[in-house]
mmCIF file of the N, C-alpha and C atoms, coordinates in Angstrom:
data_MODEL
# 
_entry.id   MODEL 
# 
loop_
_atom_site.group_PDB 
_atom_site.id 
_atom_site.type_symbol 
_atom_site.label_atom_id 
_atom_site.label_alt_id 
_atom_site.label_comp_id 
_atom_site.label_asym_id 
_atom_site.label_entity_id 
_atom_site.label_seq_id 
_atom_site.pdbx_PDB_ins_code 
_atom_site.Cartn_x 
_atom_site.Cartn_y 
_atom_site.Cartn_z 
_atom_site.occupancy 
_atom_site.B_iso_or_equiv 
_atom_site.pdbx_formal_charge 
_atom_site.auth_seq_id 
_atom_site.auth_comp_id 
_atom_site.auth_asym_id 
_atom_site.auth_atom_id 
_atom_site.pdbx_PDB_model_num 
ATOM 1   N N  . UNK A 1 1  ? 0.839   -1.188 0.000   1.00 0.00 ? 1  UNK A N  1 
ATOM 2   C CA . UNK A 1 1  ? 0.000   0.000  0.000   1.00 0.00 ? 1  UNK A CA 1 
ATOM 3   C C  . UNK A 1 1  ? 0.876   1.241  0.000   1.00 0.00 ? 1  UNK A C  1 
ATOM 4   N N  . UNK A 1 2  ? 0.684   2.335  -0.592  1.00 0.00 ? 2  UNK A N  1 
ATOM 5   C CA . UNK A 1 2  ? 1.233   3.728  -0.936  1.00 0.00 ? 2  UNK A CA 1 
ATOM 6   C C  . UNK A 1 2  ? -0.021  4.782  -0.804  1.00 0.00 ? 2  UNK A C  1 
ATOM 7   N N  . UNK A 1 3  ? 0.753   5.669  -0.200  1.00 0.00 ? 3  UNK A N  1 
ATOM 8   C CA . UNK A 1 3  ? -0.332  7.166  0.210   1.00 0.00 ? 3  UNK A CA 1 
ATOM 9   C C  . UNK A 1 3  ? 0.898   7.776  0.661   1.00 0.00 ? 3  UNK A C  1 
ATOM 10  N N  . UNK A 1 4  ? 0.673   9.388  0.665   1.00 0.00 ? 4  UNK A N  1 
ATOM 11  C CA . UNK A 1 4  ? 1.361   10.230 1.215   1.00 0.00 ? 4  UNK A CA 1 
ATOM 12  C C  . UNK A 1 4  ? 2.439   11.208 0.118   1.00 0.00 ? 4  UNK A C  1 
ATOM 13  N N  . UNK A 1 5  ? 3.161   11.679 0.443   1.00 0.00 ? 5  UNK A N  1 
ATOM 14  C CA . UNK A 1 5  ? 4.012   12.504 -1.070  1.00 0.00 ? 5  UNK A CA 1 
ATOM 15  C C  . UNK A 1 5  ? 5.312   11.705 -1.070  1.00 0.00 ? 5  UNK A C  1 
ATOM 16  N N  . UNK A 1 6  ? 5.885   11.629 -2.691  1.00 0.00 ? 6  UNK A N  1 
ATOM 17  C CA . UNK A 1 6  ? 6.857   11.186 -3.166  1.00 0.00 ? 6  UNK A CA 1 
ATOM 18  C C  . UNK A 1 6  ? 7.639   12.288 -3.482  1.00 0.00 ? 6  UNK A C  1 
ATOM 19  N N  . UNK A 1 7  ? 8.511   12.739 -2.828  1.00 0.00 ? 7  UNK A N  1 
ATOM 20  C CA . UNK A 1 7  ? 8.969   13.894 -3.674  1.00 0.00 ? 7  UNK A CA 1 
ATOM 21  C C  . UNK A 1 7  ? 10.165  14.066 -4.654  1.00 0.00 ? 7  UNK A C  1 
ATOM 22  N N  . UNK A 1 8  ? 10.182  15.009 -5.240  1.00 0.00 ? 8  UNK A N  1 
ATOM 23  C CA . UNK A 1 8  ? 11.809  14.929 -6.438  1.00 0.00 ? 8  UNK A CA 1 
ATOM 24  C C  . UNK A 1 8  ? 12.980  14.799 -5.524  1.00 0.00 ? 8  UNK A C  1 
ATOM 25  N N  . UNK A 1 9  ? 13.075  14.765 -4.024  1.00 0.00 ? 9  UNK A N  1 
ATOM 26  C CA . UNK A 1 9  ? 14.202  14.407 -3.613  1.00 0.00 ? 9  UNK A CA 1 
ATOM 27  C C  . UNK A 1 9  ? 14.284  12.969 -3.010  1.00 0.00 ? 9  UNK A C  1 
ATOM 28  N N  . UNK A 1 10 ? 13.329  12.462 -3.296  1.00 0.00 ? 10 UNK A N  1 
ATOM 29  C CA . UNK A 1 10 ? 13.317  10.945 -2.909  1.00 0.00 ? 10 UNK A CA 1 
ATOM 30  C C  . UNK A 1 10 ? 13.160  10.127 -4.424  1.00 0.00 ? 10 UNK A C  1 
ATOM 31  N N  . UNK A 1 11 ? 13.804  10.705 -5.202  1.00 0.00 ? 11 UNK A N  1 
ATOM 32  C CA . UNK A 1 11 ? 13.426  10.216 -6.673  1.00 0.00 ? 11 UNK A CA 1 
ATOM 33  C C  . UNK A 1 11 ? 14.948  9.738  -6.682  1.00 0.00 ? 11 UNK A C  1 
ATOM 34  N N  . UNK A 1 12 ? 14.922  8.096  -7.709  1.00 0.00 ? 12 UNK A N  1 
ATOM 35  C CA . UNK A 1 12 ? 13.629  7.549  -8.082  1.00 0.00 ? 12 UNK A CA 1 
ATOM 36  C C  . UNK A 1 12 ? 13.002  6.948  -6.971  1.00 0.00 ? 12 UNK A C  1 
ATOM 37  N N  . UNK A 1 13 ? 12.014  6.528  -7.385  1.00 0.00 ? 13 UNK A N  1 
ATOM 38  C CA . UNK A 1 13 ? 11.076  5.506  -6.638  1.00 0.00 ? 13 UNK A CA 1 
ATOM 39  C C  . UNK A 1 13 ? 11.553  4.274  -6.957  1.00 0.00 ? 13 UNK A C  1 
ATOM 40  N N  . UNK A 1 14 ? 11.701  3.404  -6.621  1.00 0.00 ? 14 UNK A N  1 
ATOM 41  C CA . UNK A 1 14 ? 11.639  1.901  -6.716  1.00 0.00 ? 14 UNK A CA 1 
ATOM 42  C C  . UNK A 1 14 ? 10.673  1.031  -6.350  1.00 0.00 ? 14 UNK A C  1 
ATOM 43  N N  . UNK A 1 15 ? 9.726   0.227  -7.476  1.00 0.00 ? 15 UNK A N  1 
ATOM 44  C CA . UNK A 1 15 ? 8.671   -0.561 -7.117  1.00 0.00 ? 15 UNK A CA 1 
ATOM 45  C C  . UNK A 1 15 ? 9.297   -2.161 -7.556  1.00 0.00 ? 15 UNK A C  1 
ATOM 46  N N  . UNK A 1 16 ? 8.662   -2.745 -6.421  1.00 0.00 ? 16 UNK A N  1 
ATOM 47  C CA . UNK A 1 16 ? 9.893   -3.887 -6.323  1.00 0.00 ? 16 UNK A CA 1 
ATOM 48  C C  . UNK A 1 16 ? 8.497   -5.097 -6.291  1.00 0.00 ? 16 UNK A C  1 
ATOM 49  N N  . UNK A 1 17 ? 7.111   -4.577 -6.482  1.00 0.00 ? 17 UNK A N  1 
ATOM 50  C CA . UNK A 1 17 ? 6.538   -5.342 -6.216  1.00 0.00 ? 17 UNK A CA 1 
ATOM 51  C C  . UNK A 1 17 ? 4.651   -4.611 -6.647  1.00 0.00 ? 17 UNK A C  1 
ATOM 52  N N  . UNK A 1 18 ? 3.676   -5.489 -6.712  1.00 0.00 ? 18 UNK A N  1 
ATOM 53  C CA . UNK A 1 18 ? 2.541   -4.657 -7.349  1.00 0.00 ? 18 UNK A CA 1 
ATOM 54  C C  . UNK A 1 18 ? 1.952   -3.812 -5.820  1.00 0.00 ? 18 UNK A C  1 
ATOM 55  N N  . UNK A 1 19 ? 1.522   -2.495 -6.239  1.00 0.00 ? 19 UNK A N  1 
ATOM 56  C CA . UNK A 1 19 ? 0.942   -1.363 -5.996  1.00 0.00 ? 19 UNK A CA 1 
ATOM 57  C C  . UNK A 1 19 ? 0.087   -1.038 -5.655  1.00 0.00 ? 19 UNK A C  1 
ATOM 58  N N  . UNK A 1 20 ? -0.653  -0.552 -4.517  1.00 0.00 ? 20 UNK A N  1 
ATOM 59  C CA . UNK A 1 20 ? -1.760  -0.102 -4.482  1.00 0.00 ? 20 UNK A CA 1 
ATOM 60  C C  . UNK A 1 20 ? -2.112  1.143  -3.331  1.00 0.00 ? 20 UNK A C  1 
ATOM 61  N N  . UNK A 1 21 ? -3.046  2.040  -4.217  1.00 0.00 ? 21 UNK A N  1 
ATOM 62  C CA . UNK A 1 21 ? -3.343  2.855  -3.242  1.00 0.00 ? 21 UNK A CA 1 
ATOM 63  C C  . UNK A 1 21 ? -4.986  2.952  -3.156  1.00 0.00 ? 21 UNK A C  1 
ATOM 64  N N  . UNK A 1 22 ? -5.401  2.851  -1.787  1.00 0.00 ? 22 UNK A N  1 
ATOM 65  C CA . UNK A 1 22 ? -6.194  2.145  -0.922  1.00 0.00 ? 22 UNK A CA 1 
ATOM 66  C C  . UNK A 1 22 ? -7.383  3.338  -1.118  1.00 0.00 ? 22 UNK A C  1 
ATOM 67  N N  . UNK A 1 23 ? -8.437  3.131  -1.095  1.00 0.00 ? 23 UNK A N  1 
ATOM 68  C CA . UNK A 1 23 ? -9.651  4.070  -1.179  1.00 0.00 ? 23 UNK A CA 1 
ATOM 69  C C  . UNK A 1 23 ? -9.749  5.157  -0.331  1.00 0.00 ? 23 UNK A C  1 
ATOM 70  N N  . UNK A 1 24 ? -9.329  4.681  0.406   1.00 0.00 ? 24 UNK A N  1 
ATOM 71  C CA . UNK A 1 24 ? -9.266  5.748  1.772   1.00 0.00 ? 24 UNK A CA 1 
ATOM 72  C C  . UNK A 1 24 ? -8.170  6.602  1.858   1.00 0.00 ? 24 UNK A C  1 
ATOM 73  N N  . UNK A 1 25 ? -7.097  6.979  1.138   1.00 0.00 ? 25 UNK A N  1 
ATOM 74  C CA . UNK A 1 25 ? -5.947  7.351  0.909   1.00 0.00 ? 25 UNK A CA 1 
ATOM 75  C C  . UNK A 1 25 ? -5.557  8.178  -0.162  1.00 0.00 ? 25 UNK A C  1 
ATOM 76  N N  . UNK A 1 26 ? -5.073  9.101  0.095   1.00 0.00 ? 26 UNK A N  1 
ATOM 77  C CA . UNK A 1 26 ? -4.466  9.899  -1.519  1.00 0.00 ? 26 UNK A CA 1 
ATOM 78  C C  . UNK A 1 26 ? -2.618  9.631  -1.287  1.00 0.00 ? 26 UNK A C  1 
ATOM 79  N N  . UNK A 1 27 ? -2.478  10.100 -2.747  1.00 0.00 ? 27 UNK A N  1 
ATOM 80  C CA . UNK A 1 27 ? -0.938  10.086 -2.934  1.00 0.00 ? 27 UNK A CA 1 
ATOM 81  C C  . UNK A 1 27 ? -0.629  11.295 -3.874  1.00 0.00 ? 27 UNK A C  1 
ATOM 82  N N  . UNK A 1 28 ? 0.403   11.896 -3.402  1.00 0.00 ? 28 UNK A N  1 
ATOM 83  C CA . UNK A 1 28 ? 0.941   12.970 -4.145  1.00 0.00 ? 28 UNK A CA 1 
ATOM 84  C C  . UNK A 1 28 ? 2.254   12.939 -4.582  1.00 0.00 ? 28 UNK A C  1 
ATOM 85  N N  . UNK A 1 29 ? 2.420   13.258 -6.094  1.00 0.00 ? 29 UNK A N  1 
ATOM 86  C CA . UNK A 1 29 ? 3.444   12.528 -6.723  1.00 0.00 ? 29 UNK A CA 1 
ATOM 87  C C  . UNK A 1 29 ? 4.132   13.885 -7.285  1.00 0.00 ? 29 UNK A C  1 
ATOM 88  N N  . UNK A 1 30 ? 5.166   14.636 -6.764  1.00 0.00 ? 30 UNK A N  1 
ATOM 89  C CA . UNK A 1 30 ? 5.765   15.606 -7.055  1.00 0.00 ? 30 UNK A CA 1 
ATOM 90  C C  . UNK A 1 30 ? 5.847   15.561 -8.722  1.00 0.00 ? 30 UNK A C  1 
ATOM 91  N N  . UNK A 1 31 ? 6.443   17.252 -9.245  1.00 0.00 ? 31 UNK A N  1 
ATOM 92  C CA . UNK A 1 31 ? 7.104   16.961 -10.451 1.00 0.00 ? 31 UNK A CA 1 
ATOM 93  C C  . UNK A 1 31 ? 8.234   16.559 -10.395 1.00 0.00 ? 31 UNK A C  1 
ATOM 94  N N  . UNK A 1 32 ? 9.321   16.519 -11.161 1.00 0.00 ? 32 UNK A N  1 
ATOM 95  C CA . UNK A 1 32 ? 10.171  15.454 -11.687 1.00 0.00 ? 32 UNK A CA 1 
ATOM 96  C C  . UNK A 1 32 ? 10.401  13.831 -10.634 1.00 0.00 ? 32 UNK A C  1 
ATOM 97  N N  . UNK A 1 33 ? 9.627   13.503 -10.274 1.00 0.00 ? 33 UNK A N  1 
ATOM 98  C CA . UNK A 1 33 ? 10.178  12.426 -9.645  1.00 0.00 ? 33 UNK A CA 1 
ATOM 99  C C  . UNK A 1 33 ? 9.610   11.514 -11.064 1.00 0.00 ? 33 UNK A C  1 
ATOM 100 N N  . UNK A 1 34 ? 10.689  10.445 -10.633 1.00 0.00 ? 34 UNK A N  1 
ATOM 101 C CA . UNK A 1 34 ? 10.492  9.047  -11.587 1.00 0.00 ? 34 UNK A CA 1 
ATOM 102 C C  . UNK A 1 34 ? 10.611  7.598  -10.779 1.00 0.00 ? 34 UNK A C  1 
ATOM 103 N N  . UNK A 1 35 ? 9.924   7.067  -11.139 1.00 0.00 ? 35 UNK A N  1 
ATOM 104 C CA . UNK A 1 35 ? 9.141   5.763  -10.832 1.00 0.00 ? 35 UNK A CA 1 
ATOM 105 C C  . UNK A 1 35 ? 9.405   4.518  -11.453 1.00 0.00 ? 35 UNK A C  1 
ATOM 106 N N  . UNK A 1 36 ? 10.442  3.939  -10.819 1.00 0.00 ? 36 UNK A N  1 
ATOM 107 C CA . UNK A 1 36 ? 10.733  2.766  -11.751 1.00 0.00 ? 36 UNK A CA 1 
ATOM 108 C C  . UNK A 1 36 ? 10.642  1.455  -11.088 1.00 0.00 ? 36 UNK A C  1 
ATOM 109 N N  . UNK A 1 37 ? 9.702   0.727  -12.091 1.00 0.00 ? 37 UNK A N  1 
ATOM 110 C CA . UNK A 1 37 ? 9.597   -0.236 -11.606 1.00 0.00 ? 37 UNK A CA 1 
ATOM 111 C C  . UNK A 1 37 ? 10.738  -1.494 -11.988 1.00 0.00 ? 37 UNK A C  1 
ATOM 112 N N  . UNK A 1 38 ? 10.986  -2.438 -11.262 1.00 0.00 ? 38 UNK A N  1 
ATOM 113 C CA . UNK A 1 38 ? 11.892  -3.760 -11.508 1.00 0.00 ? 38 UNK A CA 1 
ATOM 114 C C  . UNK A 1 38 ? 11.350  -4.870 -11.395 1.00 0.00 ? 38 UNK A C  1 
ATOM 115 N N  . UNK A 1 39 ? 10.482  -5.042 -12.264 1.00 0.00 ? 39 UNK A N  1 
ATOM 116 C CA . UNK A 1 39 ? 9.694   -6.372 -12.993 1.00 0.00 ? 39 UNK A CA 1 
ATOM 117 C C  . UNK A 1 39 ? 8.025   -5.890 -13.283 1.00 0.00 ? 39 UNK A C  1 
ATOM 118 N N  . UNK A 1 40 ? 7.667   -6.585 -13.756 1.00 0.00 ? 40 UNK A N  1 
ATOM 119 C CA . UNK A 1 40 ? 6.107   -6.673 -14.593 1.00 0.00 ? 40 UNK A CA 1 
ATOM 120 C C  . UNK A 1 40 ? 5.746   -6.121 -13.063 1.00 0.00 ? 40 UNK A C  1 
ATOM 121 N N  . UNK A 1 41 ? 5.225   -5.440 -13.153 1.00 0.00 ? 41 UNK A N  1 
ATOM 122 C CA . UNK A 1 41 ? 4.242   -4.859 -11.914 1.00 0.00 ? 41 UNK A CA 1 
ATOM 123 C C  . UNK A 1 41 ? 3.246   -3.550 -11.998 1.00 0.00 ? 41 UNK A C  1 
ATOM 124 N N  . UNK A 1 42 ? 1.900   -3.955 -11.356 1.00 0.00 ? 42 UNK A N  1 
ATOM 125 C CA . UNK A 1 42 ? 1.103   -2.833 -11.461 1.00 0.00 ? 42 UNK A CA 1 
ATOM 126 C C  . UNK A 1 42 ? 0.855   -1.891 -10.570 1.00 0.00 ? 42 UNK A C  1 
ATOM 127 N N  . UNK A 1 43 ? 0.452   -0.654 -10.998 1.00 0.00 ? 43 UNK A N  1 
ATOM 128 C CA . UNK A 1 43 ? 0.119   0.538  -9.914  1.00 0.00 ? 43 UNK A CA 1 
ATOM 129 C C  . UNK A 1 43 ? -1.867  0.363  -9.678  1.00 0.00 ? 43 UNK A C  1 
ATOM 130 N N  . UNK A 1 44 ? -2.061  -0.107 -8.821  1.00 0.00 ? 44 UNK A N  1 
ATOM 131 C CA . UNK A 1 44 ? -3.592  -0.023 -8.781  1.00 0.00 ? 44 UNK A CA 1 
ATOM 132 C C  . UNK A 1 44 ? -4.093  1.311  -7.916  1.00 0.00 ? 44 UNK A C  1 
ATOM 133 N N  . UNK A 1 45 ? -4.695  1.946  -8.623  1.00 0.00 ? 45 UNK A N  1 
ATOM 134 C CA . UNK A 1 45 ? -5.180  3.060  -7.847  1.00 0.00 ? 45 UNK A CA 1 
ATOM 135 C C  . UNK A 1 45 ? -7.015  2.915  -7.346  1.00 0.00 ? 45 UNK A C  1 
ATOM 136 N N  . UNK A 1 46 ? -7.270  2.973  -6.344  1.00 0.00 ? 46 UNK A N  1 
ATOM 137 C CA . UNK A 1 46 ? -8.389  3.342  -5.662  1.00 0.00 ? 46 UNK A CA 1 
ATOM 138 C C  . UNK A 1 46 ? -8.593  4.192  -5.204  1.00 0.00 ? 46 UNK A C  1 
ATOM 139 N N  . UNK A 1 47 ? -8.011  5.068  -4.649  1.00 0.00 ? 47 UNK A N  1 
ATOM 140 C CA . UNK A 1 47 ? -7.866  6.134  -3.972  1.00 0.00 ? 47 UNK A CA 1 
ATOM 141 C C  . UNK A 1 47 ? -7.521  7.230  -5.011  1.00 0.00 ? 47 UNK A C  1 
ATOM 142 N N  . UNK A 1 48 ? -7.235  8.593  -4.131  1.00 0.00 ? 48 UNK A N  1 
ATOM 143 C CA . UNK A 1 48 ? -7.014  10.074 -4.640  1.00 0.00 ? 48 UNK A CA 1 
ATOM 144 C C  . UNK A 1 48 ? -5.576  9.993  -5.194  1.00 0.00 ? 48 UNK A C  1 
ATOM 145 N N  . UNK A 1 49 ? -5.051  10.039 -6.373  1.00 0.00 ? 49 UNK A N  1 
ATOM 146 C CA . UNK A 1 49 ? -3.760  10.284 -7.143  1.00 0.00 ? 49 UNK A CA 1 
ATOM 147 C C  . UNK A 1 49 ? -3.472  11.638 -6.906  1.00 0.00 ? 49 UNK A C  1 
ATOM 148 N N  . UNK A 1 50 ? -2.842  12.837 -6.917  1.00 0.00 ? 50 UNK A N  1 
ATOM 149 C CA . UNK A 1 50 ? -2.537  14.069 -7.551  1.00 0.00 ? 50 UNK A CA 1 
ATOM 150 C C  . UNK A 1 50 ? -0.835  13.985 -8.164  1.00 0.00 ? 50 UNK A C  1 
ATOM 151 N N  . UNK A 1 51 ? -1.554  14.235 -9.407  1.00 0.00 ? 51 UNK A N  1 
ATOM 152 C CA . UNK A 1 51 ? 0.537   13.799 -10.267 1.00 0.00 ? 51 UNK A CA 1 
ATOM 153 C C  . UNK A 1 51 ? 0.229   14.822 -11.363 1.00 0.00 ? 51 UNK A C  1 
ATOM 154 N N  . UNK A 1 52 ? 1.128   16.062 -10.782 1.00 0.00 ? 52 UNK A N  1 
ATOM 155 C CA . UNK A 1 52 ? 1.266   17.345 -11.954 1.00 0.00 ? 52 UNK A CA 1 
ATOM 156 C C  . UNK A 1 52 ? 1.827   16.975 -12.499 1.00 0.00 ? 52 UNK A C  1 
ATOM 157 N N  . UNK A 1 53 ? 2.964   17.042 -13.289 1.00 0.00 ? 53 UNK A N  1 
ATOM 158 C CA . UNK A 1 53 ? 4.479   17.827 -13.679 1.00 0.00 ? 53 UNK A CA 1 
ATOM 159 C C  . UNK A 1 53 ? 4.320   18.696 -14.692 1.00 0.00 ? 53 UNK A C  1 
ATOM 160 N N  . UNK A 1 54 ? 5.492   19.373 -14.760 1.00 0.00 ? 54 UNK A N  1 
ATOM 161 C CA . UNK A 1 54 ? 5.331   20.412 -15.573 1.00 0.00 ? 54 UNK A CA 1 
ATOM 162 C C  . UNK A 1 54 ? 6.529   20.078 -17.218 1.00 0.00 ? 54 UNK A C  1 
ATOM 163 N N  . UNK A 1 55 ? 6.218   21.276 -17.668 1.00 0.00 ? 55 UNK A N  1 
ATOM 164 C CA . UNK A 1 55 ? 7.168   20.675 -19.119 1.00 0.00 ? 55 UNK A CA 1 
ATOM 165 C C  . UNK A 1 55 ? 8.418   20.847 -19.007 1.00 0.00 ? 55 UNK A C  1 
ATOM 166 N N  . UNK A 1 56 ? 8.918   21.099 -17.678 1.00 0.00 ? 56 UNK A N  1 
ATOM 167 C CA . UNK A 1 56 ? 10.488  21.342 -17.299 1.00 0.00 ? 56 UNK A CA 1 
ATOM 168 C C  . UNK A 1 56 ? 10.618  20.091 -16.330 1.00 0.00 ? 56 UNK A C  1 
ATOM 169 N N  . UNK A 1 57 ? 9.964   19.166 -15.472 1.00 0.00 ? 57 UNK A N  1 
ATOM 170 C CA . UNK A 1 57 ? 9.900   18.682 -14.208 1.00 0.00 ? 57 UNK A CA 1 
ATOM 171 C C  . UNK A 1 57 ? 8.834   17.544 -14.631 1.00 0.00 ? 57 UNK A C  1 
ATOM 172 N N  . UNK A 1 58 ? 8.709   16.389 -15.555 1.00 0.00 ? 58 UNK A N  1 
ATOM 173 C CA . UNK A 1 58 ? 7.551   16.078 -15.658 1.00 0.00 ? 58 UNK A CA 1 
ATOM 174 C C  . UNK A 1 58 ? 7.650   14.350 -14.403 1.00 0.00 ? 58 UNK A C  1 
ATOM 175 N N  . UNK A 1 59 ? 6.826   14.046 -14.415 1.00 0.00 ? 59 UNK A N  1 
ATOM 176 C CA . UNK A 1 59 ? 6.475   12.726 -13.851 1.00 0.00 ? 59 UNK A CA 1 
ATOM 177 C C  . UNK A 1 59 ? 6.554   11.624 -14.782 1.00 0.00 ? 59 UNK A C  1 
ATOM 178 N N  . UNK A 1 60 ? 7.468   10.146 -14.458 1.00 0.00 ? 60 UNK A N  1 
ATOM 179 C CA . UNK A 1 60 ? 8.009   9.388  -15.575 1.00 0.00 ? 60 UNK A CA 1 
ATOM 180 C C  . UNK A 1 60 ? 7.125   8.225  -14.515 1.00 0.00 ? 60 UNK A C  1 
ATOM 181 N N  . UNK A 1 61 ? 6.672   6.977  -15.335 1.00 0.00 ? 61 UNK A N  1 
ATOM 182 C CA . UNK A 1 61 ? 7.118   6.062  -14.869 1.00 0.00 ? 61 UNK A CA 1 
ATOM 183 C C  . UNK A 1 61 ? 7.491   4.880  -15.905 1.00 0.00 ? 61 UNK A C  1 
ATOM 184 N N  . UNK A 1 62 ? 8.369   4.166  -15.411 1.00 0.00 ? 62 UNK A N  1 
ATOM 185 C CA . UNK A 1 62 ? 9.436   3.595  -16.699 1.00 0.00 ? 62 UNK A CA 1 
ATOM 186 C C  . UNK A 1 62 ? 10.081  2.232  -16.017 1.00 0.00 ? 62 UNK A C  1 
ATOM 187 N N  . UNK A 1 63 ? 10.047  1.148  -16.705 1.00 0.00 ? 63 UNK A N  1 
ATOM 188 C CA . UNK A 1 63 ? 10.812  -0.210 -16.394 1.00 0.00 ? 63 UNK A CA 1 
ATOM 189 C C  . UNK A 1 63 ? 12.402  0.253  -16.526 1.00 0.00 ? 63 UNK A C  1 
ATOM 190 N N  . UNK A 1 64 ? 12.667  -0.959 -15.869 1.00 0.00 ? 64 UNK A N  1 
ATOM 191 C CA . UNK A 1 64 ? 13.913  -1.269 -15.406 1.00 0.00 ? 64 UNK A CA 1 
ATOM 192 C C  . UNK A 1 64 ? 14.368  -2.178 -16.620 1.00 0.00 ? 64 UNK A C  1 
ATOM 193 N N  . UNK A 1 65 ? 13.437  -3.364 -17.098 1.00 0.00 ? 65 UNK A N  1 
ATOM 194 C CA . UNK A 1 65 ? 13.729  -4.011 -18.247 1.00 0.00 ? 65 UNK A CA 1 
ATOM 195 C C  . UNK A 1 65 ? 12.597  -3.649 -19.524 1.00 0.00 ? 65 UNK A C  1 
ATOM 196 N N  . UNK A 1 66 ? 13.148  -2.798 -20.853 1.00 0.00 ? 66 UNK A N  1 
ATOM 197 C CA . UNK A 1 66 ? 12.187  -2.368 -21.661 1.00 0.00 ? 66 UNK A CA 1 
ATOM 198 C C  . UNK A 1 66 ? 11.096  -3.548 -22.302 1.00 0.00 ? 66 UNK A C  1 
ATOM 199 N N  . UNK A 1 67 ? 12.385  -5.189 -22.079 1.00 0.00 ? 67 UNK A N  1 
ATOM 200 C CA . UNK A 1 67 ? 11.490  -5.923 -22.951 1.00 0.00 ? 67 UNK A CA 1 
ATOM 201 C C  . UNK A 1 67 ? 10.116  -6.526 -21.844 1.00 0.00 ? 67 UNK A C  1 
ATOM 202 N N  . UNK A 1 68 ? 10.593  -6.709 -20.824 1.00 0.00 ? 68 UNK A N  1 
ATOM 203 C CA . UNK A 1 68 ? 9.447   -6.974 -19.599 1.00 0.00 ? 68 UNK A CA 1 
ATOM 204 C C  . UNK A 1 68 ? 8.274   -5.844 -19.338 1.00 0.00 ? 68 UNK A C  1 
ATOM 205 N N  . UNK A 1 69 ? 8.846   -4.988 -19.364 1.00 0.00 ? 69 UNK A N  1 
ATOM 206 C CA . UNK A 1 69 ? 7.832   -3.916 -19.062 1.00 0.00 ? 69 UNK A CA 1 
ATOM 207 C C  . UNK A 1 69 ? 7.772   -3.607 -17.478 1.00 0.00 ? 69 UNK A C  1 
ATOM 208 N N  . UNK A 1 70 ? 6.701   -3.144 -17.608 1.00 0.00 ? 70 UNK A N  1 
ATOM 209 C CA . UNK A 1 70 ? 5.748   -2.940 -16.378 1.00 0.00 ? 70 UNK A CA 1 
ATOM 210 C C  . UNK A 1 70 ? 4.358   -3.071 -16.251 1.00 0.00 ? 70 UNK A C  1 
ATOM 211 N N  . UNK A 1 71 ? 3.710   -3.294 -15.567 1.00 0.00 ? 71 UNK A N  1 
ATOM 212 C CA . UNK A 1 71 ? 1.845   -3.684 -15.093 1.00 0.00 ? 71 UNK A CA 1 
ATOM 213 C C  . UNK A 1 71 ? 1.166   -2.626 -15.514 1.00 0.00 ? 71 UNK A C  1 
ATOM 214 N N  . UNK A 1 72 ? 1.699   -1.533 -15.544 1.00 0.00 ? 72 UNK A N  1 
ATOM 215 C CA . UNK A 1 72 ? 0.495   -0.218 -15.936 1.00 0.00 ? 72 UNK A CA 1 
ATOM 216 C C  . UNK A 1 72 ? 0.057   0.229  -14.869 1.00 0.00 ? 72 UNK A C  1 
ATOM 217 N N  . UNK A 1 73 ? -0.482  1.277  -14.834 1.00 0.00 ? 73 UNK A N  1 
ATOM 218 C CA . UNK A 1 73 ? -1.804  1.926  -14.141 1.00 0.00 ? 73 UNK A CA 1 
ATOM 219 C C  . UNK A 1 73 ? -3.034  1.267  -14.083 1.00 0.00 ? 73 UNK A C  1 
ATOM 220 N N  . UNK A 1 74 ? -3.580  1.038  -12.950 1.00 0.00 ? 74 UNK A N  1 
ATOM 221 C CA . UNK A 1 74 ? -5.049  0.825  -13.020 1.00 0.00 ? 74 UNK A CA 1 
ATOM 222 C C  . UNK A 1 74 ? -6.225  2.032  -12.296 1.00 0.00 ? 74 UNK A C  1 
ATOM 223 N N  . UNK A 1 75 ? -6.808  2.266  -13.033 1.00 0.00 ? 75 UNK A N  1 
ATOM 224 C CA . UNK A 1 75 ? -7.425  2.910  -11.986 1.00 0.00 ? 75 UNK A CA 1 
ATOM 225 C C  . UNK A 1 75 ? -8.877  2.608  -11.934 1.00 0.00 ? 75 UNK A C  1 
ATOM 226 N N  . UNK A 1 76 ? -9.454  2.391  -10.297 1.00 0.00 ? 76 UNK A N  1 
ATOM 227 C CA . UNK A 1 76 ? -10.982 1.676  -10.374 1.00 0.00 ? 76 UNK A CA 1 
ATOM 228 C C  . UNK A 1 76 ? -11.312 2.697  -9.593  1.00 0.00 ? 76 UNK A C  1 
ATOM 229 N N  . UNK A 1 77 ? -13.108 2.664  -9.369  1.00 0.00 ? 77 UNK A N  1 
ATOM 230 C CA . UNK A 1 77 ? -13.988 3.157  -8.509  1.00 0.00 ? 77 UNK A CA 1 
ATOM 231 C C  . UNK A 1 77 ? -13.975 4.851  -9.104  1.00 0.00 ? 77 UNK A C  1 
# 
């Protein structure tokens, strides 16, 4: 489970495993931070997202292996 702010000085992120943010919960995802995941894994969102970036600072999220990928975004409810 994930909630709370990620910020560009805790960048990158490392997701080491599948994702979720919980209904009851928001997450705030600074600009330039980047998000990388290390294996097929998904971000499930239930809850409140807020993810600006701007065209100087944007928000990435990006595998570790291009041919594996990553799980994607989900977003329900």
């Amino acid at each position: 489970e994930v909630s709370g702010i990620w910020t560009a000085a805790e960048s990158p992120i490392c997701v080491t495993g599948d994702i979720v943010l919980p209904a009851d919960k928001t997450l705030t995802i600074e600009p330039g931070v980047e998000v990388v995941f290390h294996g097929n894994y998904a971000f499930n969102i239930d809850g409140a997202l807020n993810a600006t970036g701007t065209a100087q600072n944007w928000i990435s999220f990006v595998p570790v292996d291009t041919e594996e990928g990553w799980g994607g975004i989900r977003i329900s409810g």
